[in-house]
SERO-4910 file (N, C-alpha, C, O; in steps of 0.05 Angstrom, whole numbers):
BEGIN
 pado doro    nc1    nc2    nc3   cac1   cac2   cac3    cc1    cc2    cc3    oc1    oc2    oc3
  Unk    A    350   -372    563    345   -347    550    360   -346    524    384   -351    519
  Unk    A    343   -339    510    361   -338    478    374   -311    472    363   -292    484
  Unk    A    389   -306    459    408   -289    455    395   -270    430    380   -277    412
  Unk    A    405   -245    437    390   -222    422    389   -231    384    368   -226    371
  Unk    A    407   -240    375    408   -241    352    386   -264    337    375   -263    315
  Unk    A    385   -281    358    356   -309    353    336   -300    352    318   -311    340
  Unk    A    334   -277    365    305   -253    377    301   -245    347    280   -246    335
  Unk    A    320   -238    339    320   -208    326    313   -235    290    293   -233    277
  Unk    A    329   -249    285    326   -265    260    294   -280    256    285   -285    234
  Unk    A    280   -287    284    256   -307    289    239   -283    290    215   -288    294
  Unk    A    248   -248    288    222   -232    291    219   -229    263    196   -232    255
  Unk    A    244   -221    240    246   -217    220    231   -241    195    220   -235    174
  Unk    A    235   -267    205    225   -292    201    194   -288    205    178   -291    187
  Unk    A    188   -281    235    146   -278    234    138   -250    214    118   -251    199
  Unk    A    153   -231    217    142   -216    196    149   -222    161    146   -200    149
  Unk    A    152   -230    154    153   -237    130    138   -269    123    140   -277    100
  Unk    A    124   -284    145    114   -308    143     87   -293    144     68   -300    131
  Unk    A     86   -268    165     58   -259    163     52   -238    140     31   -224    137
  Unk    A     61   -238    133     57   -208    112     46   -223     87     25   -216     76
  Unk    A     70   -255     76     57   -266     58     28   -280     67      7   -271     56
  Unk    A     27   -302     88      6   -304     93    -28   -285     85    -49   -291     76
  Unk    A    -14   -255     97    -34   -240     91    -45   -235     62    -68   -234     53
  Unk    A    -18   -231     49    -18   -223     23    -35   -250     10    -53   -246     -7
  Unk    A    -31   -268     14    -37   -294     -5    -50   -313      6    -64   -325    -10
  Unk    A    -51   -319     26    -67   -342     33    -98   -342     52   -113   -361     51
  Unk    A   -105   -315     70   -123   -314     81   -135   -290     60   -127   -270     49
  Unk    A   -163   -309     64   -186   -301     35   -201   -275     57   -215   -257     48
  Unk    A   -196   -278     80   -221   -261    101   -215   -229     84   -194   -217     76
  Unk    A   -241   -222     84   -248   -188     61   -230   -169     76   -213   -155     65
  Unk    A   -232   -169     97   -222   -151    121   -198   -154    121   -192   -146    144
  Unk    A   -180   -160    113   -151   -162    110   -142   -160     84   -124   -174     74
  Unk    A   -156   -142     74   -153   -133     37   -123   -130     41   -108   -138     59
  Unk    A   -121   -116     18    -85   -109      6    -83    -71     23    -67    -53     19
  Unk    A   -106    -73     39    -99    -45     57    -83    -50     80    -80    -28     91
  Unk    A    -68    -73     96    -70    -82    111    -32    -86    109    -24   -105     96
  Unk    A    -11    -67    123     11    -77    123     27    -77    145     30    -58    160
  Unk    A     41   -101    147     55   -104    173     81    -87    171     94    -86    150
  Unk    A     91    -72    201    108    -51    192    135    -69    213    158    -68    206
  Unk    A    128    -85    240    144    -83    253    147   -113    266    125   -123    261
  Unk    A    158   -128    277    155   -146    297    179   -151    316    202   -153    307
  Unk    A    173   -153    339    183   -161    364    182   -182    374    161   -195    371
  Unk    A    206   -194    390    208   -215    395    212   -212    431    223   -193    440
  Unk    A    200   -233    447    217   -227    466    234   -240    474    242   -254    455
  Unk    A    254   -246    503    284   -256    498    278   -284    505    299   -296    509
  Unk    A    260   -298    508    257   -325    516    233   -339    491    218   -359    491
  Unk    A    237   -322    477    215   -332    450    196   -343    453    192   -366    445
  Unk    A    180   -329    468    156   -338    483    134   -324    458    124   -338    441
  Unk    A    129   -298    459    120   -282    448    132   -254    433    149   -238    440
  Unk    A    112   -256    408    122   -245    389     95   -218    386     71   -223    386
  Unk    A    106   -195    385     86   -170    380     83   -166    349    104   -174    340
  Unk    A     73   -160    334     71   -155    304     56   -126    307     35   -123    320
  Unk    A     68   -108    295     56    -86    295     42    -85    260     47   -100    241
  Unk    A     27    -66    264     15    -60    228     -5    -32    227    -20    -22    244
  Unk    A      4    -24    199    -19     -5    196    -35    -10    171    -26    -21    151
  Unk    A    -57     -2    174    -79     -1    155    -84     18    145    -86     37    161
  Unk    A    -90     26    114    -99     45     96   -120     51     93   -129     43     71
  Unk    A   -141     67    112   -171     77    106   -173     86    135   -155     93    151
  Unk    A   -207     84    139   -214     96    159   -216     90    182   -204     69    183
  Unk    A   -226     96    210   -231     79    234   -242     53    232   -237     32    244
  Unk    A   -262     61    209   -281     29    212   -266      4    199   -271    -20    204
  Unk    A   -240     15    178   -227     -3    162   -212    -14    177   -209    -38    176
  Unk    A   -196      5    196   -182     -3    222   -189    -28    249   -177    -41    266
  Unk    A   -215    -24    240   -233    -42    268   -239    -69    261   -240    -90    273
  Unk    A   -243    -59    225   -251    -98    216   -229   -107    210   -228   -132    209
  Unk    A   -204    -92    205   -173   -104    200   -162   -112    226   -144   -128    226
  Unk    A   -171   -101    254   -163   -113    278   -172   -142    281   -157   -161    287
  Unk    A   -200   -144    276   -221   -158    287   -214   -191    258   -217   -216    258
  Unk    A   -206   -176    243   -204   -204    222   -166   -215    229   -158   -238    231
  Unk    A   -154   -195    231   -124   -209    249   -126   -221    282   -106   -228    294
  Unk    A   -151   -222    293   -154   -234    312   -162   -258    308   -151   -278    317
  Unk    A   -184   -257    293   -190   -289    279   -174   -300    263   -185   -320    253
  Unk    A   -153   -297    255   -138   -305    237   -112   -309    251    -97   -323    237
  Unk    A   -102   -302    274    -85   -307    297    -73   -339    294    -49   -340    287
  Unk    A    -84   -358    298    -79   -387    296    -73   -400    280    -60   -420    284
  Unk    A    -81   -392    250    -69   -395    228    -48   -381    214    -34   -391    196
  Unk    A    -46   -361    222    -22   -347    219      7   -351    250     26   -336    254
  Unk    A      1   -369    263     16   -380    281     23   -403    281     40   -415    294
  Unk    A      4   -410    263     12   -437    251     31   -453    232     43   -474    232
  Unk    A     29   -424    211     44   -421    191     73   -408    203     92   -412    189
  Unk    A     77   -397    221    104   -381    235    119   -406    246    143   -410    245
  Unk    A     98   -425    258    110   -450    272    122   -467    242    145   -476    243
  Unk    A    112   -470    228    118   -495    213    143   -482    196    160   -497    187
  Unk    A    145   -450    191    173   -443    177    195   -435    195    218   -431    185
  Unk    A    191   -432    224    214   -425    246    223   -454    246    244   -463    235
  Unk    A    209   -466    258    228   -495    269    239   -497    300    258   -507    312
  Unk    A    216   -482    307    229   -478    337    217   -490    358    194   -496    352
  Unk    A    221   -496    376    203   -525    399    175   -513    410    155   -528    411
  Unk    A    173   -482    418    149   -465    420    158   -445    406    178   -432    406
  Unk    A    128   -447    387    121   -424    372    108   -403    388     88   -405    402
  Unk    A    125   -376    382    113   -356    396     90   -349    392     83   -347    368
  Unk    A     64   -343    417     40   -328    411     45   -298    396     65   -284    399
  Unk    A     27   -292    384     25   -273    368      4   -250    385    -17   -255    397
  Unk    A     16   -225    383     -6   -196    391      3   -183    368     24   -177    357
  Unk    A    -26   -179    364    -27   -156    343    -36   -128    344    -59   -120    346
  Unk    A    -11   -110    341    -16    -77    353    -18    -60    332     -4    -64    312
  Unk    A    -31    -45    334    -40    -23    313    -10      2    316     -4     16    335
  Unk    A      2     -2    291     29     16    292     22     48    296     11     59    277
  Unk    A     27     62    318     14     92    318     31    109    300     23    132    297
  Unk    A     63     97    281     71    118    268     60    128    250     72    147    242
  Unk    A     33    123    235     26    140    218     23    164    235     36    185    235
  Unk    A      0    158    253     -5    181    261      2    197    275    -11    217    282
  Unk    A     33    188    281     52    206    301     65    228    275     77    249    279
  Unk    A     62    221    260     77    218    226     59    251    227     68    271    238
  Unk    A     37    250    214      7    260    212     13    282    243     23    303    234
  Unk    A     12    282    256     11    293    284     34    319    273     25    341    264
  Unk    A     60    313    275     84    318    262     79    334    244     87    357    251
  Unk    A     69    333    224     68    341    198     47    369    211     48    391    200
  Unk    A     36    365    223      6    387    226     20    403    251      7    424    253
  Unk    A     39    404    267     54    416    280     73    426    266     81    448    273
  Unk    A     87    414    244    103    439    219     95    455    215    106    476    219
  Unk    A     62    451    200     51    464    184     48    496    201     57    518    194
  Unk    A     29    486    233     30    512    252     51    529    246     50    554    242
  Unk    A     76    511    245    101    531    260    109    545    233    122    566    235
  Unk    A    103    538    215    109    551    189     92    573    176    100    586    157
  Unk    A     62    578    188     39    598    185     51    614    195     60    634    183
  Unk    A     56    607    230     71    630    250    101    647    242    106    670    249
  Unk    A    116    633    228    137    641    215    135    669    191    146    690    185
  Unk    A    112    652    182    103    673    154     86    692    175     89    717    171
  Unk    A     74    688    189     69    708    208     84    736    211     82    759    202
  Unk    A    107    719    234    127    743    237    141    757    215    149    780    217
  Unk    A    143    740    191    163    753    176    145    779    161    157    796    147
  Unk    A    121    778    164    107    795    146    105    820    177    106    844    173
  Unk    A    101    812    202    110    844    223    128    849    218    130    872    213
  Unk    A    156    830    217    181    846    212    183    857    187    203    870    183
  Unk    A    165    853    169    183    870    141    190    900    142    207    912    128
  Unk    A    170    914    167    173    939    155    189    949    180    190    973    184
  Unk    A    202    931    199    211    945    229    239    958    226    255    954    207
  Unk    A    241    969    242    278    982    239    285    971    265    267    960    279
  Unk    A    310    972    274    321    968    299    311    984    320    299   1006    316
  Unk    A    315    973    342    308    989    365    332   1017    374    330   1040    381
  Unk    A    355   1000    369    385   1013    370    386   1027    348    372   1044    335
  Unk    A    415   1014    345    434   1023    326    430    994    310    421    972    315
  Unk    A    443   1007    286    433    977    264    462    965    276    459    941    281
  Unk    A    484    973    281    502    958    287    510    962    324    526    979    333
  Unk    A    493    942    341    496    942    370    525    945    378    528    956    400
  Unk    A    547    938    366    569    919    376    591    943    369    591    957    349
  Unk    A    614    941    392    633    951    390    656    950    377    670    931    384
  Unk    A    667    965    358    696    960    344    716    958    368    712    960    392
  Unk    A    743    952    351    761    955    370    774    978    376    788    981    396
  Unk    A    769    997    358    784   1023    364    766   1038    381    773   1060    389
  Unk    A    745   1030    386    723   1047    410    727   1043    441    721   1057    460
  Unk    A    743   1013    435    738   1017    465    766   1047    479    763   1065    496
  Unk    A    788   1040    462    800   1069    471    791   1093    481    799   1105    501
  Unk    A    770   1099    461    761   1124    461    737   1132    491    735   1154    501
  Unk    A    720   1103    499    706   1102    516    718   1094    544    703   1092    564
  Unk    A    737   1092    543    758   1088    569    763   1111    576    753   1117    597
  Unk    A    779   1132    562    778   1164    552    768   1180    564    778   1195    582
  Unk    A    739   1179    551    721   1185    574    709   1186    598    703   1206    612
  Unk    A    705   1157    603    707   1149    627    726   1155    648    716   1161    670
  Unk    A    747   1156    646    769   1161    653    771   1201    657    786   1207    676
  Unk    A    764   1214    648    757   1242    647    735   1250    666    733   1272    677
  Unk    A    717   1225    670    683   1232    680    689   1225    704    674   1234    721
  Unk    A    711   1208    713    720   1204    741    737   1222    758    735   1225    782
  Unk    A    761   1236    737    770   1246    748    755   1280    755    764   1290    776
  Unk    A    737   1296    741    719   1310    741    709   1299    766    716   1315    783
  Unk    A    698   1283    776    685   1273    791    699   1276    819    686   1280    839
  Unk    A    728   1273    819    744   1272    841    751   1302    846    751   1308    870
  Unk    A    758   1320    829    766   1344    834    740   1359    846    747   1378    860
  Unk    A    709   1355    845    698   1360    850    687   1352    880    678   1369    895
  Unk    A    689   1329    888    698   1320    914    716   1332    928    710   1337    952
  Unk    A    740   1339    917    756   1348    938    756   1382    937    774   1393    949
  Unk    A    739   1396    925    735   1421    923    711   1420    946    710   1437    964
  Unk    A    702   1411    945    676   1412    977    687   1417    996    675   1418   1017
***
């Protein structure tokens, strides 16, 4: 088992062997300059390597950019083998990175919470308190409400014992 840091330098190594590859050497249309690798994974016995990527356009741009990195798989593992130097070259999977659209997702759940905000702030403009604008007790009150209390009890007792 190879040690995290061999993982981590031989993933850094396939993504940048694949990125140029893509960039420069495979002519296939479907892997235009829309086409960028964001991530790669290694696993701990360098067996296999995940390459994540996203693409710039639509579903359909998405489907022929899958479908042309599938055919292009062997040659671009070819090229990972001949610049690692390693006894097996890892197989390659290629995953469609979901952060754009977790990104996108994100962004459209701000947006909600920020309508709803301007929402409320336009009921509250014209509200007053339910209370008192100031709920909260000083310190010289509580004296005064002990005071009382203290009066409303004993009222309370003389009246008891007058029965």
């Amino acid at each position: 088992m190879a040690d995290n840091a061999r993982a981590k330098r031989l993933a850094d190594l396939i993504r940048e062997v694949v990125a140029q590859k893509l960039q420069r050497g495979i002519k296939d249309p479907r892997l235009g300059s829309h086409v960028t690798i964001t991530d790669t994974r290694v696993t701990g016995d360098l067996r296999e390597a995940t390459v994540f990527y996203t693409v710039y356009g639509d579903d359909e741009e998405r489907k022929a950019a899958a479908a042309g990195l599938e055919s292009a798989k062997g040659i671009l593992r070819s090229e990972v083998g001949k610049a690692a130097g390693v006894k097996f070259t890892p197989t390659l999977a290629f995953v469609m990175d979901a952060l754009p659209d977790t990104a996108r997702n994100i962004e459209d759940l701000l947006d909600k919470a920020r309508q709803s905000d301007a929402k409320v702030r336009e009921v509250s403009a014209g509200a007053a308190y339910a209370g008192e604008a100031d709920p909260y007790r000083k310190p010289g009150e509580d004296d005064e409400d002990a005071a009382e209390a203290a009066e409303s009890v004993d009222a309370d007792e003389t009246d008891d014992t007058a029965k």
